[in-house]
N, C-alpha and C positions, 0 to 999 in steps of 0.2 A: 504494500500500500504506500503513497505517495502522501508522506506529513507535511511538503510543502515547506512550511517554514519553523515548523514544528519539529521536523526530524533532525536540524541541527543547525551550528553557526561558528561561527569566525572567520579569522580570514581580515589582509588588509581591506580598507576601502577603496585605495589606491597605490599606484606603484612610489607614491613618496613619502606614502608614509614610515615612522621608524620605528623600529622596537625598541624602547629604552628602557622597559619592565620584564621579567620573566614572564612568558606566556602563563596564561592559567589553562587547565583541562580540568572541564567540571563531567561529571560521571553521575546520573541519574540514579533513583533508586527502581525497587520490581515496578513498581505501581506506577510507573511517570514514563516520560519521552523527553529529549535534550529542550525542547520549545517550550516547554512549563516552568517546573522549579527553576531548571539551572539557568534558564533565560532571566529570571526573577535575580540569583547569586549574580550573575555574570553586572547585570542590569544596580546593583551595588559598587560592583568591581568599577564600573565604567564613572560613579558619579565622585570616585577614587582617583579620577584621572587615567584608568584605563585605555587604550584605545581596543577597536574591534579586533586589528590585527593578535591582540597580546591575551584575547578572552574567546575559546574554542568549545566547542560539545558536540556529540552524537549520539542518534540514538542505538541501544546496543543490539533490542532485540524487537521480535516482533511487536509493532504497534498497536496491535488488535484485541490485545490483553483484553482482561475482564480484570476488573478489582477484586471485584467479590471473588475470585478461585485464586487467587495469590499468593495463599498459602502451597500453590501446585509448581507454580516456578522456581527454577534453582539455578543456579550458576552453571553455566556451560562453557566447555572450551573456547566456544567461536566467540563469544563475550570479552574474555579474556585479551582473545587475538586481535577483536576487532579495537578495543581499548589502547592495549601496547602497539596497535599499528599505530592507529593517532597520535598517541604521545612522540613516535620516531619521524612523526610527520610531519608534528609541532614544532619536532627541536630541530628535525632538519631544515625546515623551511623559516625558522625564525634564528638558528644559528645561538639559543638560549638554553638553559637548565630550563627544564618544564616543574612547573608546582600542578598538584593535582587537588580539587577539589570534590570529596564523591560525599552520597548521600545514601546509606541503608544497603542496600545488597553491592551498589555502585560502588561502598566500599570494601568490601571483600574483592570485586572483581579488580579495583586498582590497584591493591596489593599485592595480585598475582599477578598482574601484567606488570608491575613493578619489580618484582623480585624474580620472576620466571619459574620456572620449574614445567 
């Protein structure tokens, strides 16, 4: 399914803008998609002085969740992989130490794509 603007963010605005902060990667929890909460964190970050380029999210897994069965999802490999792919995308495309921010399951899954295994 297609979240539109919902399914994720960052990224410069423009090719002059600069990074002069550590990028952030915010990590959603079961229940959420990158365009909710972490847009809300990021949307903190920015009145921080942030710019878009330095504040990043995706979402990890299927959108189509139900809240109410939540209790049924659990952390999967592709999570994991799809997480630490971002973070290596972050850092290489912004040339920074990435800081992670996650939220509920988002952070178990960033601790594993952090540490590997």
């Amino acid at each position: 399914a297609d979240l539109k603007d919902q399914g994720s963010f960052g990224g410069k605005a423009n090719s002059n803008e600069t990074i002069s902060r550590n990028p952030v990667v915010f990590v959603h929890g079961v229940a959420s998609v990158a365009g909710t909460m972490m847009a809300a964190a990021a949307g903190y970050y920015r009145t921080k002085g942030y710019s878009e380029g330095e504040l990043y999210a995706t979402t990890y897994d299927n959108p189509n969740w139900d809240s109410t069965k939540w209790i049924q999802y659990r952390m999967k490999c592709d999570h994991v992989k799809r997480i630490r792919l971002l973070i290596d995308a972050v850092h290489a495309y912004t040339g920074r130490p990435v800081d992670v921010v996650a939220f509920s399951m988002g952070v178990l899954i960033s601790r594993k794509a952090i540490l590997g295994g």
